[in-house]
GUDO-269505 format. One record per residue: x, y, z of N, C-alpha, C in turn. Coordinates in steps of 0.1 Angstrom, whole numbers, padded with zeros to 4 digits, always signed. Example, Ala and Ser with C-alpha at 12.3 -4.5 7.8 and 13.67 -1.06 7.14 Angstrom:
+0132-0057+0078+0123-0045+0078+0132-0033+0078
+0128-0022+0071+0137-0011+0071+0129+0000+0079
end
This chain:
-0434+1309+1679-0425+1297+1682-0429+1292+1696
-0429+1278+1695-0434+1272+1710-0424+1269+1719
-0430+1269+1731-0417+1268+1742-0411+1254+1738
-0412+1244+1735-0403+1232+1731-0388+1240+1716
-0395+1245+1709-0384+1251+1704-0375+1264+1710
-0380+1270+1715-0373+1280+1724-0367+1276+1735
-0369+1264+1743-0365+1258+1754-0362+1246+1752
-0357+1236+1746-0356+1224+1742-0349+1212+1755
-0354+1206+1754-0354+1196+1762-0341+1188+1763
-0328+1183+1775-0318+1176+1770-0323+1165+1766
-0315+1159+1755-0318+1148+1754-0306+1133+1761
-0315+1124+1761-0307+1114+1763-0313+1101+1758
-0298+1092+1753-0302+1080+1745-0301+1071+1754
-0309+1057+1748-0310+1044+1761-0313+1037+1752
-0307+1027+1758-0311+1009+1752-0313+1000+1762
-0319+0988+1761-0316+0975+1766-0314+0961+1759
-0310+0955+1765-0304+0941+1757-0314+0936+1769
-0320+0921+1760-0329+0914+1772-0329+0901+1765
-0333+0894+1774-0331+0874+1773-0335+0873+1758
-0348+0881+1749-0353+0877+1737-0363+0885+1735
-0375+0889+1728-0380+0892+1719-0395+0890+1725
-0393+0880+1735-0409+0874+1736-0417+0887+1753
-0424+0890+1744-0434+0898+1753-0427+0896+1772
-0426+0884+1773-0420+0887+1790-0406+0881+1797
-0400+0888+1776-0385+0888+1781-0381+0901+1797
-0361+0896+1804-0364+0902+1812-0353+0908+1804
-0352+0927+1814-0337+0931+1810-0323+0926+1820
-0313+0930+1805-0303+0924+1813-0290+0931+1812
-0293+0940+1807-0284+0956+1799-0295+0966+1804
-0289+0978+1809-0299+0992+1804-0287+1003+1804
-0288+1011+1791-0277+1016+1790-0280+1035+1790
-0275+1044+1793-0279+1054+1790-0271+1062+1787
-0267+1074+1774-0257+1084+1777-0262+1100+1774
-0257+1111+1783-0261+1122+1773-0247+1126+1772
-0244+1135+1763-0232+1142+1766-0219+1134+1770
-0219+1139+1783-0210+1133+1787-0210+1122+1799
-0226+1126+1799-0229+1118+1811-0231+1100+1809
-0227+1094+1812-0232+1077+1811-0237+1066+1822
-0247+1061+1823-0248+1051+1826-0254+1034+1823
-0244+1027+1828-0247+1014+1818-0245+1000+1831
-0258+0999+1835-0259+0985+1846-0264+0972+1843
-0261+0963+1847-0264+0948+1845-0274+0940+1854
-0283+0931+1849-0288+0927+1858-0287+0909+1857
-0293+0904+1863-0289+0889+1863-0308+0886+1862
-0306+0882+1845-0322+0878+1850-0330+0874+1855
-0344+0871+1858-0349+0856+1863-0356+0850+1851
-0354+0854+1840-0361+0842+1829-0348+0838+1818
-0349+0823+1814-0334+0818+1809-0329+0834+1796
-0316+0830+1796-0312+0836+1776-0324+0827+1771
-0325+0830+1758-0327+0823+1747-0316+0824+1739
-0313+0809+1739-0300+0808+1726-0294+0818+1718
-0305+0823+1714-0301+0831+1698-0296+0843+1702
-0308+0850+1715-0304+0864+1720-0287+0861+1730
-0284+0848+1735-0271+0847+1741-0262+0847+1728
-0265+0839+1719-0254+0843+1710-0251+0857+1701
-0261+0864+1700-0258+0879+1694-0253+0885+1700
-0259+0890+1716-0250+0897+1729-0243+0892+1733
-0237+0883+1738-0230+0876+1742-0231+0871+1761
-0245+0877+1761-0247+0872+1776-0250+0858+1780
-0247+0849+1790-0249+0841+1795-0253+0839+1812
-0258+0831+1817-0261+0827+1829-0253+0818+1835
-0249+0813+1847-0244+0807+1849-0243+0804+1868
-0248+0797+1875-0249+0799+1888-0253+0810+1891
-0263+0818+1888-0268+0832+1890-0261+0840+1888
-0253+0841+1879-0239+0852+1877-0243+0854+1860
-0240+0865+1860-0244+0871+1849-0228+0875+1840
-0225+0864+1828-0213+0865+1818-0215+0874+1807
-0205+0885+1801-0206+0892+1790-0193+0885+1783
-0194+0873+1772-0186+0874+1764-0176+0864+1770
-0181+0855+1784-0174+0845+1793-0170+0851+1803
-0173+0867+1806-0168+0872+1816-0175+0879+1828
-0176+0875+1844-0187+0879+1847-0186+0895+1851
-0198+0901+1849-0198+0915+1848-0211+0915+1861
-0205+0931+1871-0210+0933+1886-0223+0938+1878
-0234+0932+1890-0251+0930+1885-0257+0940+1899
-0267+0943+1897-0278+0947+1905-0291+0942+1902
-0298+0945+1909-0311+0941+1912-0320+0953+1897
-0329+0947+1893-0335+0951+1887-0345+0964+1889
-0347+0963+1904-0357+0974+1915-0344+0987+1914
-0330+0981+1916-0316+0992+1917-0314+0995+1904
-0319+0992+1895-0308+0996+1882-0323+1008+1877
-0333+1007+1880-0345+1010+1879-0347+1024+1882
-0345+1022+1895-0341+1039+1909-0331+1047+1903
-0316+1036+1900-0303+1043+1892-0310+1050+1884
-0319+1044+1871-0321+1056+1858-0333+1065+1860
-0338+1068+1865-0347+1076+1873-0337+1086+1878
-0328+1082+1887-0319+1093+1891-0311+1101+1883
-0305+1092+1876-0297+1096+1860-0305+1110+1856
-0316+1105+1851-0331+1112+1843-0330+1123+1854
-0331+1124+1864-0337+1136+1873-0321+1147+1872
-0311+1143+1875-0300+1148+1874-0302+1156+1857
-0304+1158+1848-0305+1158+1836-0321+1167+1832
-0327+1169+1841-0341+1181+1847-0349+1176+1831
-0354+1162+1834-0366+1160+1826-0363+1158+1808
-0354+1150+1807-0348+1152+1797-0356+1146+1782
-0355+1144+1771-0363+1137+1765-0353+1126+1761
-0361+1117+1755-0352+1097+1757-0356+1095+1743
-0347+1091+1740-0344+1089+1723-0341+1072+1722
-0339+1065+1711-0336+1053+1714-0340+1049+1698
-0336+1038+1691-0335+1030+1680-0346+1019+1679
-0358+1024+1675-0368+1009+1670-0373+1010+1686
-0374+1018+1697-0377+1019+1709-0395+1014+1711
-0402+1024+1704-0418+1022+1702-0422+1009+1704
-0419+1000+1696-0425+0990+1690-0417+0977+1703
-0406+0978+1707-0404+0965+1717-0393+0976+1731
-0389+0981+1729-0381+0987+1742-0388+0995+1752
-0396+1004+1749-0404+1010+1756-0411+1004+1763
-0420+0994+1755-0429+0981+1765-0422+0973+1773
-0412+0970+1773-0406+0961+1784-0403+0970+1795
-0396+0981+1791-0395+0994+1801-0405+0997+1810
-0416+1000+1803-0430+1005+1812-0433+0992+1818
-0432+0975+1817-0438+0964+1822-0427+0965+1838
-0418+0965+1830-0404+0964+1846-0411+0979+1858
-0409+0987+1851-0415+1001+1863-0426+1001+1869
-0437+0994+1859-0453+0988+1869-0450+0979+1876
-0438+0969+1879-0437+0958+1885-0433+0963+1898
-0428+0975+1901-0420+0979+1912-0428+0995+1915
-0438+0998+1906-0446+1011+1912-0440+1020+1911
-0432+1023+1900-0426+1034+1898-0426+1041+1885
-0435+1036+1878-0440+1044+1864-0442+1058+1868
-0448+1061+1878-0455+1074+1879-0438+1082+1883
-0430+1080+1896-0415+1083+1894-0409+1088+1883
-0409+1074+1876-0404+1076+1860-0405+1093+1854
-0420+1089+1846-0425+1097+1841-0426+1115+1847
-0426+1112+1859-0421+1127+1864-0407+1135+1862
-0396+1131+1856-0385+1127+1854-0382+1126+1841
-0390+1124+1829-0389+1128+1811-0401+1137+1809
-0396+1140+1796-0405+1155+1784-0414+1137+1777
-0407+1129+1780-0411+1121+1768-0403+1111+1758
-0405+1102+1748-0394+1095+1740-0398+1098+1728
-0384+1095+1721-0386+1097+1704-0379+1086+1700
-0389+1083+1685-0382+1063+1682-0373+1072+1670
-0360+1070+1674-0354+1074+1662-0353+1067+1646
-0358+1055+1646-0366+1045+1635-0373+1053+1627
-0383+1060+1630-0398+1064+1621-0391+1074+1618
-0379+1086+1625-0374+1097+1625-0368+1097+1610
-0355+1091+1614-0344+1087+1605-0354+1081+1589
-0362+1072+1589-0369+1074+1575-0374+1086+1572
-0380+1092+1578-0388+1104+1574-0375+1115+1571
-0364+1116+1574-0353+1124+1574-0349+1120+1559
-0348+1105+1558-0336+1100+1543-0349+1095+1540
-0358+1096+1537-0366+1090+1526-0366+1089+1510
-0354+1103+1507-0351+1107+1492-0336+1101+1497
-0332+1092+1506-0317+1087+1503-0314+1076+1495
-0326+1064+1491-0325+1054+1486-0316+1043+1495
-0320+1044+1504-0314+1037+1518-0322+1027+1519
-0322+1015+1517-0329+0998+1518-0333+0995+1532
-0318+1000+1542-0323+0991+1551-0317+1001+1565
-0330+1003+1573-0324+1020+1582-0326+1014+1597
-0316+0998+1600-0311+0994+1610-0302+1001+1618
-0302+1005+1632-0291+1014+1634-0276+1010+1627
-0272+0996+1627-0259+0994+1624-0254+1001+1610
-0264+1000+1602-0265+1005+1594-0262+1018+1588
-0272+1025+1593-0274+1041+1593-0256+1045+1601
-0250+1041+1610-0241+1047+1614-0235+1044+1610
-0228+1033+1600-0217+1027+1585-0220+1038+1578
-0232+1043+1570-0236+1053+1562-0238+1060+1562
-0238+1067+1574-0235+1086+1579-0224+1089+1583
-0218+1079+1590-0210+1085+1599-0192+1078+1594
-0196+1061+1583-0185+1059+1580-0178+1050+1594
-0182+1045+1603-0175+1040+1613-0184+1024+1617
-0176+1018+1618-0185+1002+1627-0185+1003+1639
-0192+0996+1648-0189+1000+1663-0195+0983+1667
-0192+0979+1681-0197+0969+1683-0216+0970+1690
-0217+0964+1679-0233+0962+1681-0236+0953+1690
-0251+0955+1698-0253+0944+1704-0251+0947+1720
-0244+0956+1721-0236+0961+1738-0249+0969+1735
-0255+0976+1755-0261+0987+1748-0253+1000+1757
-0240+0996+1757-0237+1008+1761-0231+1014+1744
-0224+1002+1738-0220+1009+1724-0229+1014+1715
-0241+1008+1717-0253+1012+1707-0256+1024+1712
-0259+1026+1724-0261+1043+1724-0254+1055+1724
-0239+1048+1727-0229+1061+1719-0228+1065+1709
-0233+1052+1699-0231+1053+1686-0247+1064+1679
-0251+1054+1687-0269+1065+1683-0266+1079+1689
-0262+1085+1698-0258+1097+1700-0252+1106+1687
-0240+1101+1682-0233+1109+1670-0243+1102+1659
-0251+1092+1657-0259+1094+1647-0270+1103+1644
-0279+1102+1659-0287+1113+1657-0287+1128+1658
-0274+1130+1665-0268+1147+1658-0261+1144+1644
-0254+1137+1633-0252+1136+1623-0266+1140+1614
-0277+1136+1619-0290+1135+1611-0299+1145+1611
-0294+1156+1625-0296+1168+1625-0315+1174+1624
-0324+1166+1630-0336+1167+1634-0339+1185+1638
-0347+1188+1631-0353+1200+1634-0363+1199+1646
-0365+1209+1656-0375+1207+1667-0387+1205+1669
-0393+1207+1658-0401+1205+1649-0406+1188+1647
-0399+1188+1643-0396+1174+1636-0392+1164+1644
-0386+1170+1656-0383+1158+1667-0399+1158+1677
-0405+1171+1676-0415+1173+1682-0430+1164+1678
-0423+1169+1665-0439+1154+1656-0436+1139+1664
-0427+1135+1669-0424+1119+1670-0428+1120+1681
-0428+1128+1691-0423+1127+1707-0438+1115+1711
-0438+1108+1719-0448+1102+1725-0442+1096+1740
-0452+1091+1749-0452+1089+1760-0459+1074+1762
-0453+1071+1777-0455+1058+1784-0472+1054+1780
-0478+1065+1789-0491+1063+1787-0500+1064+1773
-0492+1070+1762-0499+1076+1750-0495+1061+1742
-0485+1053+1744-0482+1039+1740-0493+1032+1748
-0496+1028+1754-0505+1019+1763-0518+1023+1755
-0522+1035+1752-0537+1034+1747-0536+1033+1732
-0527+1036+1726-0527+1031+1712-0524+1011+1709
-0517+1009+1722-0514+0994+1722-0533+0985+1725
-0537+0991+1728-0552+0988+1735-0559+0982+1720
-0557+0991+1711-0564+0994+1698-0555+0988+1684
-0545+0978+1692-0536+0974+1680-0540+0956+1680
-0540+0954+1667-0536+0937+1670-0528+0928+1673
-0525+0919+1686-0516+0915+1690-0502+0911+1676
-0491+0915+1683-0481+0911+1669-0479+0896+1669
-0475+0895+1657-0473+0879+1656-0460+0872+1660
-0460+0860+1667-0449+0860+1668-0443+0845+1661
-0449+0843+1650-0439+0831+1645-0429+0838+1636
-0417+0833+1635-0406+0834+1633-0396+0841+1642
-0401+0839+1654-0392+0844+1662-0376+0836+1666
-0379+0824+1663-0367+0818+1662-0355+0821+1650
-0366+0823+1640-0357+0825+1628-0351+0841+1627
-0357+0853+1636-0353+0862+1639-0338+0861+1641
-0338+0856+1648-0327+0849+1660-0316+0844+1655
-0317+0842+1640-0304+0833+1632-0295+0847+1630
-0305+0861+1632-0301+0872+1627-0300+0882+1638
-0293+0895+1635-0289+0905+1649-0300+0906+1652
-0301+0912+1665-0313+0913+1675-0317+0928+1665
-0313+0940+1663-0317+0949+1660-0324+0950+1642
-0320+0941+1638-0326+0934+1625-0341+0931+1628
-0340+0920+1636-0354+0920+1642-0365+0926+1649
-0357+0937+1655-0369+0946+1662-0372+0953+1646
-0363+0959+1640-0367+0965+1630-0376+0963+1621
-0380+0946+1618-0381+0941+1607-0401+0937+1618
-0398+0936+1629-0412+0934+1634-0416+0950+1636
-0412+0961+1636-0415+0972+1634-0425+0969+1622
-0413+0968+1614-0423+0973+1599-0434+0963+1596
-0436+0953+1603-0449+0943+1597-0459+0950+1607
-0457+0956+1618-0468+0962+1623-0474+0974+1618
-0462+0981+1612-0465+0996+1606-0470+0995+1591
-0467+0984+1587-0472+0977+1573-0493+0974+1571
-0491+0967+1584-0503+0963+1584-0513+0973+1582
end
């Protein structure tokens, strides 16, 4: 037995909510929980919403004030919210970071914001690593006859409950009791695991993704769409 299964890593879930979809959207949510621990900060972007992503989340701009839902919610700086989860992470001795459709668009924005401020290397001293609970959760229900394995989804159909989607503090409480409902062997969470750097050299060797229909994404939830640009990549 290997020390990852004899010694297992805490885990902890994260999200962000960001202006849109396009390679140098910014964040404007980053949310994180383990247990019992949580943290969930705001930032006030510098590049507009895009309509579509303002109307799914409900964020807006307005005189540099950052609105959830018409209401303004306390912001930091992007360099501070950055240090905050770093700290989170270190408090938590290296934990591993879980997250929904993460691979394919959350992680890249992640690692772009931490090279912008020199702190990838920080970071990464600080996680075992991330797992896309996406590729997981199929490989788990692949004999479920399950169409469509959006988190909103999967947590209606495991768990029986709606939650408000779109927050990413709600999304990752909810991915918490989904991914213990789903009950991943160490094994099996261990096949997924990948890193900051092990993404950047497989991104080297990929074809850039396409991005028309990004507007028409947009008529639809945001997590529909990371999903649905998932699978045209993993299709290809």
């Amino acid at each position: 037995m290997d020390s990852f299964s004899l010694h297992p890593p805490s885990t902890v879930f994260f999200d962000l909510e960001t202006t849109g979809l396009d390679a140098s959207c910014d964040i404007v949510q980053l949310a994180a929980v383990s247990g019992g621990h949580t943290l969930n900060l705001f930032m006030v972007p510098r590049r507009p919403m895009q309509p579509g992503a303002s109307r799914i989340t409900g964020f807006s701009v307005r005189h540099q004030r950052l609105f959830l839902h018409h209401r303004p919610v306390l912001t930091s700086s992007l360099r501070e919210a950055l240090v905050s989860f770093i700290t989170f992470l270190q408090m938590l001795g290296r934990p591993l970071l879980v997250g929904h459709n993460i691979r394919r668009f959350d992680c890249h924005v992640l690692a772009r914001a931490l090279d912008e401020f020199s702190l990838r290397s920080d970071f990464q001293k600080e996680v075992s690593g991330f797992v896309d609970n996406l590729p997981l959760a199929r490989k788990l229900l692949k004999d479920s006859g399950l169409q469509s394995f959006k988190q909103e989804n999967l947590v209606k159909t495991l768990l029986g409950v709606s939650y408000a989607a779109h927050n990413a503090l709600e999304d990752v409480q909810a991915l918490q009791k989904l991914y213990w409902a789903l009950k991943p062997t160490a094994n099996q969470i261990h096949q997924h695991i990948f890193t900051l750097d092990s993404l950047a050299t497989a991104a080297v060797n990929q074809a850039p993704v396409r991005q028309s229909g990004l507007c028409e994404r947009f008529s639809k939830a945001l997590d529909i769409a990371r999903e649905e640009r998932a699978e045209e990549c993993l299709d290809v």
